[in-house]
ROLUMVEX-965896 format. One record per residue: residue number from 1; residue in three letters; chain; z, y, x of N, C-alpha, C, CB in turn. Coordinates in Angstrom, 1 decimal, decimal comma, padded with zeros to 4 digits. Glycine has a CB too. Layout:
<sites>
pos:NUM&code:ALA&unit:A&n.up:Z&n.north:Y&n.east:X&ca.up:Z&ca.north:Y&ca.east:X&c.up:Z&c.north:Y&c.east:X&cb.up:Z&cb.north:Y&cb.east:X
...
</sites>
This chain:
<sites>
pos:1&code:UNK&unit:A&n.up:096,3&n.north:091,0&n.east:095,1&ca.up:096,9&ca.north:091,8&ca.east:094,1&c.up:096,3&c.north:093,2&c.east:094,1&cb.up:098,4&cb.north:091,8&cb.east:094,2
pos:2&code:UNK&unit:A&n.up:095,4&n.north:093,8&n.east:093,2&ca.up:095,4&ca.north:095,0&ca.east:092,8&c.up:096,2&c.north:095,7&c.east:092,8&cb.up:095,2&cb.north:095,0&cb.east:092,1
pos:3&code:UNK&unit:A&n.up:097,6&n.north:096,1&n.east:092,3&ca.up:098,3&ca.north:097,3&ca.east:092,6&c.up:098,7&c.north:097,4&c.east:093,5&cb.up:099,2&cb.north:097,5&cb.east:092,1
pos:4&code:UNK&unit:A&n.up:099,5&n.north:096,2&n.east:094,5&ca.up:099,7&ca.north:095,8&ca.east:096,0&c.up:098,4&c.north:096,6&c.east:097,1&cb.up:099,7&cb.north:093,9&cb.east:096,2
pos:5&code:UNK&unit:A&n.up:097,4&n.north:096,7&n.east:096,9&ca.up:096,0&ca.north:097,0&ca.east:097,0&c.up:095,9&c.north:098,7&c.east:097,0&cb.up:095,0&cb.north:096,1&cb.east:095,7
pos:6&code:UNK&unit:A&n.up:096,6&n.north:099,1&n.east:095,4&ca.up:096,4&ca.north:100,6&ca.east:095,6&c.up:097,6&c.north:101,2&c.east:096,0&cb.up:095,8&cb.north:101,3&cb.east:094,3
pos:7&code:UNK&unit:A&n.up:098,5&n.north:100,8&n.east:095,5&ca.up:099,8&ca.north:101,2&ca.east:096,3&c.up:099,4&c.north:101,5&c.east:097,7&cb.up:101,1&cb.north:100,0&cb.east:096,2
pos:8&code:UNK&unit:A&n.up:099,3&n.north:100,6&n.east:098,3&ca.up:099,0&ca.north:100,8&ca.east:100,0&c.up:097,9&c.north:102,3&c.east:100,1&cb.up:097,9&cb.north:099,1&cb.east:100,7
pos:9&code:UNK&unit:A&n.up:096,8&n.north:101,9&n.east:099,6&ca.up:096,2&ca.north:102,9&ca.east:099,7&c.up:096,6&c.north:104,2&c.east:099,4&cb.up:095,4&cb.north:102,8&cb.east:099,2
pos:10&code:UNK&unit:A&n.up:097,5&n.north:104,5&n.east:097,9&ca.up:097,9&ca.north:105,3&ca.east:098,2&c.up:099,5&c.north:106,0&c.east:099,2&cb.up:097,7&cb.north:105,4&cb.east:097,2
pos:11&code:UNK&unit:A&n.up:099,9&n.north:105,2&n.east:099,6&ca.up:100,7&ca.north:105,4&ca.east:100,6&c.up:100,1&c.north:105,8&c.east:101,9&cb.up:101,4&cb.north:104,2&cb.east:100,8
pos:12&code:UNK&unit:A&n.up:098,9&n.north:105,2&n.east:102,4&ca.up:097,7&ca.north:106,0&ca.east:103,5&c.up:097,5&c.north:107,3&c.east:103,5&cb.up:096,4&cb.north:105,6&cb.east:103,3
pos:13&code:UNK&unit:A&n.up:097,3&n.north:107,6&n.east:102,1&ca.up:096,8&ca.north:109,1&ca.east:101,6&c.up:098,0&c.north:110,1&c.east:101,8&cb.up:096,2&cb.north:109,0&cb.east:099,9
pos:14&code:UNK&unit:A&n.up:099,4&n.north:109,7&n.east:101,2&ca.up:100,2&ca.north:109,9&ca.east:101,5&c.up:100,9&c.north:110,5&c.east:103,1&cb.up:100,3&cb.north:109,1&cb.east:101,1
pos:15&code:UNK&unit:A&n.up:100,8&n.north:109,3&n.east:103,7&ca.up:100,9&ca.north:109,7&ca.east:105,1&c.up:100,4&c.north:110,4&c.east:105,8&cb.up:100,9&cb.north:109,0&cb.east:105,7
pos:16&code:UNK&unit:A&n.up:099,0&n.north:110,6&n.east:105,4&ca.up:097,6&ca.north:111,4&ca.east:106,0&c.up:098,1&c.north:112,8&c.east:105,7&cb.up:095,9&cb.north:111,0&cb.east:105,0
pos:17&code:UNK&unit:A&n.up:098,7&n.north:113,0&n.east:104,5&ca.up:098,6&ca.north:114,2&ca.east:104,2&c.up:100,1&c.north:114,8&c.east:104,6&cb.up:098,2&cb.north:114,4&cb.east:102,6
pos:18&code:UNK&unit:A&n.up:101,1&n.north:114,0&n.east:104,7&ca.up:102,6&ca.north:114,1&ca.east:105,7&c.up:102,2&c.north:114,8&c.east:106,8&cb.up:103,3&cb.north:112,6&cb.east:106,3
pos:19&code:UNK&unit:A&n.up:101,6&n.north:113,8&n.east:107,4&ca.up:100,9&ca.north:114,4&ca.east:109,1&c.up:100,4&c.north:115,8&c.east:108,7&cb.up:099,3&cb.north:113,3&cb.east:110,0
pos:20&code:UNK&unit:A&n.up:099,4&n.north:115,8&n.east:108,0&ca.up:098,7&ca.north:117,0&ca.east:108,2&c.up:100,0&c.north:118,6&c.east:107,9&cb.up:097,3&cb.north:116,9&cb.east:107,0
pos:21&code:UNK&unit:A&n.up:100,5&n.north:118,3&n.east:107,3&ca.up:101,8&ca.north:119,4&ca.east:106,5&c.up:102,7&c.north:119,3&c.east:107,5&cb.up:102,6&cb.north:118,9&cb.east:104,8
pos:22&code:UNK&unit:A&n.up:102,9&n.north:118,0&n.east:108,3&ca.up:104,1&ca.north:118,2&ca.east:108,9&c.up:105,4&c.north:117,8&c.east:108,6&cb.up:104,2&cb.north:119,2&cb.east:109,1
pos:23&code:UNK&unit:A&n.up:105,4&n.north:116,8&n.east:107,5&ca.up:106,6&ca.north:116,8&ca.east:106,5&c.up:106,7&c.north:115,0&c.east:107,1&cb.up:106,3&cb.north:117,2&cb.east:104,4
pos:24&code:UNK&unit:A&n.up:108,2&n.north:114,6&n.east:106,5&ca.up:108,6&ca.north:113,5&ca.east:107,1&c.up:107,9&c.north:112,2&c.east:105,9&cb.up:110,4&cb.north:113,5&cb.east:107,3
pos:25&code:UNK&unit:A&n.up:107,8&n.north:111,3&n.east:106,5&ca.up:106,6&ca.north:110,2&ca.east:105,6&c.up:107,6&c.north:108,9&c.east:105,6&cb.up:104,7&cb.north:109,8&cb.east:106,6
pos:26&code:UNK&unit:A&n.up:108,0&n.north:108,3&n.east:105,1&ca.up:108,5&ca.north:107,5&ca.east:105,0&c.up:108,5&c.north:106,0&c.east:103,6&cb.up:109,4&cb.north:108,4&cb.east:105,2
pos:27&code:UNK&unit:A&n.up:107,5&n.north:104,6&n.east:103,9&ca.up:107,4&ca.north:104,2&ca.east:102,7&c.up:108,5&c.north:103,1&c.east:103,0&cb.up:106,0&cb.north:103,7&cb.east:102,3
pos:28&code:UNK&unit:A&n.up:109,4&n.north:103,1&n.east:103,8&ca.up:110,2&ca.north:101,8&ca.east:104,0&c.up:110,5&c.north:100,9&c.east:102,4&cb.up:111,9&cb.north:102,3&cb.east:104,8
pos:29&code:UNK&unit:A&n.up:110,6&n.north:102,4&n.east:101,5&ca.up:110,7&ca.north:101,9&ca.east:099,9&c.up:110,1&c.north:100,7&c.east:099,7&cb.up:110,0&cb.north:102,7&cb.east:099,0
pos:30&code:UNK&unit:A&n.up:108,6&n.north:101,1&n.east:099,8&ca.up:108,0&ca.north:100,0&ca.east:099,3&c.up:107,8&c.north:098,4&c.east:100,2&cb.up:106,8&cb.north:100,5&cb.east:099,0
pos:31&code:UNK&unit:A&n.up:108,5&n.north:098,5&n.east:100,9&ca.up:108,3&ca.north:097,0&ca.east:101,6&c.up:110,2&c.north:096,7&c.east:101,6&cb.up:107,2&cb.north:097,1&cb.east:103,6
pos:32&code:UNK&unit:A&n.up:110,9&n.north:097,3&n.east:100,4&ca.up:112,3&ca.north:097,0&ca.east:100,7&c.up:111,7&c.north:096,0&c.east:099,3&cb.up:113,9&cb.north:098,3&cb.east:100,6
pos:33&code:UNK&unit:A&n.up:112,8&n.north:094,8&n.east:099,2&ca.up:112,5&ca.north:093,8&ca.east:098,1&c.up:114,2&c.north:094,0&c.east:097,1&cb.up:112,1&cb.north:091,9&cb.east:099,0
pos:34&code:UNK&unit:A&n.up:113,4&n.north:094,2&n.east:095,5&ca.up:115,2&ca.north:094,5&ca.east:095,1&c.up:115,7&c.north:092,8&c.east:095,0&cb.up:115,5&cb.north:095,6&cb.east:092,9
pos:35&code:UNK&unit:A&n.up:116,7&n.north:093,1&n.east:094,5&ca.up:117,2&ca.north:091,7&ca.east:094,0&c.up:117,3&c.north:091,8&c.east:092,5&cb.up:118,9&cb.north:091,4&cb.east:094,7
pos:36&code:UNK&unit:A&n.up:117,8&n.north:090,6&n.east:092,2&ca.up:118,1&ca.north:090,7&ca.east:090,7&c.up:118,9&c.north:091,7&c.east:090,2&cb.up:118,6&cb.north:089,5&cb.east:090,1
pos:37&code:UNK&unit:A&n.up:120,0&n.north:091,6&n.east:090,8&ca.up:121,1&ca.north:092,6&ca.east:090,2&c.up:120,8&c.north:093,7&c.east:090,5&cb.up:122,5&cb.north:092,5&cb.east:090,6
pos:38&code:UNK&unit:A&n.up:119,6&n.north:094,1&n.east:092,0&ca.up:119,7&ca.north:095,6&ca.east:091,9&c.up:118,3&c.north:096,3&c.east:090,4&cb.up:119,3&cb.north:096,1&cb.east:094,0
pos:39&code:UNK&unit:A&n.up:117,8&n.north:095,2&n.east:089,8&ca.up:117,3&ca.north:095,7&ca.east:088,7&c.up:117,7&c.north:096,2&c.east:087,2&cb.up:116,6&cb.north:095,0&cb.east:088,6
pos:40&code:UNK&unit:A&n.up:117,3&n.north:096,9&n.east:086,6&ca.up:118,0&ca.north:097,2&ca.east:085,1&c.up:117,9&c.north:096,2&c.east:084,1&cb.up:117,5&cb.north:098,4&cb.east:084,5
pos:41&code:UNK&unit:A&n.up:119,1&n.north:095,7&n.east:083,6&ca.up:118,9&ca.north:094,7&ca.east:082,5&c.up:118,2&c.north:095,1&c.east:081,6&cb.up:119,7&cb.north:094,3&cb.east:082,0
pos:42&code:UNK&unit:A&n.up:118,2&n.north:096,6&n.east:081,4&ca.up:117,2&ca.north:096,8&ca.east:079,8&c.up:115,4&c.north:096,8&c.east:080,0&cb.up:117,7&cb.north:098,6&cb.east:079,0
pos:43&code:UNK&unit:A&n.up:115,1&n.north:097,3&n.east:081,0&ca.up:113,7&ca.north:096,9&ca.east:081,1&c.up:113,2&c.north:096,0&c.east:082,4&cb.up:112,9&cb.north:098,1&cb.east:080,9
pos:44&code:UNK&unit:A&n.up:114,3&n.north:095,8&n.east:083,5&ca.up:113,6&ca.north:094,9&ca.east:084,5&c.up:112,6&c.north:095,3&c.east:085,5&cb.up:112,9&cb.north:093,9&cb.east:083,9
pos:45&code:UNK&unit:A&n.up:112,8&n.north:096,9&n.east:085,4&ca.up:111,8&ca.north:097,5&ca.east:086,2&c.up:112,4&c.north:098,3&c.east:086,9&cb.up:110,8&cb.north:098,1&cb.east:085,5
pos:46&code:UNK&unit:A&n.up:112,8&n.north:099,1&n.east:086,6&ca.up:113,7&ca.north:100,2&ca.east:086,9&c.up:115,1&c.north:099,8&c.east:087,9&cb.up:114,1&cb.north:100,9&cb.east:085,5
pos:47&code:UNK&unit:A&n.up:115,8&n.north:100,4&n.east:089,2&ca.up:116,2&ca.north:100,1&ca.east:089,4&c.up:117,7&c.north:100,3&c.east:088,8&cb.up:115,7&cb.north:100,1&cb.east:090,1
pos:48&code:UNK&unit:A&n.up:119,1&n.north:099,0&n.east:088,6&ca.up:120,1&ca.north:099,4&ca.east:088,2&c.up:121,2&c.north:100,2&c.east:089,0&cb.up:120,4&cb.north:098,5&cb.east:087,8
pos:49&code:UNK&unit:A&n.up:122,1&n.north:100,6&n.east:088,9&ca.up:123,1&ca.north:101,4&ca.east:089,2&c.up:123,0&c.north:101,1&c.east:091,0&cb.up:124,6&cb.north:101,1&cb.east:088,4
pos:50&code:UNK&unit:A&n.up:123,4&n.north:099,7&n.east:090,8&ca.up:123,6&ca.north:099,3&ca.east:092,4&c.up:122,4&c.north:099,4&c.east:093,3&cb.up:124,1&cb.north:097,8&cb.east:092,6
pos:51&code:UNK&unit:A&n.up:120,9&n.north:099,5&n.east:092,7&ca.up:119,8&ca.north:099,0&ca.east:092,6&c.up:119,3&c.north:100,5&c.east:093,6&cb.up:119,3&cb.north:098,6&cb.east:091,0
pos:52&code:UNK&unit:A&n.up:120,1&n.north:101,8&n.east:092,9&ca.up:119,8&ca.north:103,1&ca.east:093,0&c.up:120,1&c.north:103,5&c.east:093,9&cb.up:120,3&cb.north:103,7&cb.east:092,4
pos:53&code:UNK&unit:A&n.up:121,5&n.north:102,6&n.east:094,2&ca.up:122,8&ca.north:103,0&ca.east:095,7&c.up:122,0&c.north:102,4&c.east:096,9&cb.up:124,7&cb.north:101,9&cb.east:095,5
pos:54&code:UNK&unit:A&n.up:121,5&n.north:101,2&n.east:096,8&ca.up:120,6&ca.north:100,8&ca.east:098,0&c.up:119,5&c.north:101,2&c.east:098,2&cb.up:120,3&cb.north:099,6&cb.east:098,1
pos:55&code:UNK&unit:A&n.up:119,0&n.north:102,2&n.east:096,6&ca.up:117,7&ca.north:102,9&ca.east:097,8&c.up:117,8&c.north:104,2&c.east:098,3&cb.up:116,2&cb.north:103,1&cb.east:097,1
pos:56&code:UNK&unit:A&n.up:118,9&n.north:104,7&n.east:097,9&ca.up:119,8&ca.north:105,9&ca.east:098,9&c.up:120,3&c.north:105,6&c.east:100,1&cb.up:121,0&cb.north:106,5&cb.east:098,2
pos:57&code:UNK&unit:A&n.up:120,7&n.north:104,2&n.east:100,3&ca.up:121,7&ca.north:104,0&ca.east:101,0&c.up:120,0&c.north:104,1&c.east:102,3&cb.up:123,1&cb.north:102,3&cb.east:100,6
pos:58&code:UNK&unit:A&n.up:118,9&n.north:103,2&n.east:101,9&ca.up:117,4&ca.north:103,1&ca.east:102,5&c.up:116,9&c.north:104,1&c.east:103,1&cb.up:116,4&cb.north:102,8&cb.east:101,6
pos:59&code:UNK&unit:A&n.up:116,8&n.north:105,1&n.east:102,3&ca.up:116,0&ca.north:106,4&ca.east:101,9&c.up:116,8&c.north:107,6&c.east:102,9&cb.up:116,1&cb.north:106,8&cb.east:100,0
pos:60&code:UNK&unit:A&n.up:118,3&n.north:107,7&n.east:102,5&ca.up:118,2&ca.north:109,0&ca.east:103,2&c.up:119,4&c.north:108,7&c.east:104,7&cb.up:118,8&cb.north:110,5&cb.east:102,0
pos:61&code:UNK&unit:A&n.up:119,1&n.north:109,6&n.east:105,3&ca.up:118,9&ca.north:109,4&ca.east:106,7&c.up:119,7&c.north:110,9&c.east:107,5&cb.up:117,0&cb.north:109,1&cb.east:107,0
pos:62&code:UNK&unit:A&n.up:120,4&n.north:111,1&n.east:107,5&ca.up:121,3&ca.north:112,3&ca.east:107,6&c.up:120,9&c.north:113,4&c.east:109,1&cb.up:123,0&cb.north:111,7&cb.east:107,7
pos:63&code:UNK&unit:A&n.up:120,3&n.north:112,0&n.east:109,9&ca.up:119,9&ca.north:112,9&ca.east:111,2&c.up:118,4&c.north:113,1&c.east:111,2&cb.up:120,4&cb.north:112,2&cb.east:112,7
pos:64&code:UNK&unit:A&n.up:117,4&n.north:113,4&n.east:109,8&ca.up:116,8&ca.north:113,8&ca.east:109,5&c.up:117,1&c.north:115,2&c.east:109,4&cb.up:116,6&cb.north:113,2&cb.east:108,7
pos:65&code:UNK&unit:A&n.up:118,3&n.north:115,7&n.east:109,1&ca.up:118,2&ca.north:117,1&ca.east:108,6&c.up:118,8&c.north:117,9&c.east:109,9&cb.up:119,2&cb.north:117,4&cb.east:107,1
</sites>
């Protein structure tokens, strides 16, 4: 898969440039899988309400700060 392909890559570039700044890098995102319900019924892409809550619940990390 092509996007699977540049996504990664750009997640590399990403991280490369985390390290270099010093800032926290984190893609757990992209290797989380939604479910059905956590997508939007109106376009199927976007994540829905609950969809949002599990990638906050993913994402932030309190003993980060």
């Amino acid at each position: 898969m092509q996007a699977d392909a540049r996504n990664l890559d750009y997640n590399e570039g990403l991280r490369a440039l985390s390290a270099r700044f010093n800032v926290h890098f984190d893609d757990n995102t992209y290797r989380w899988r939604f479910s059905k319900s956590g997508l939007s019924s109106v376009d199927c892409v976007h994540p829905s309400r609950k969809g949002q809550h599990a990638l906050a619940e993913l994402t932030f990390n309190p003993k980060r700060f």
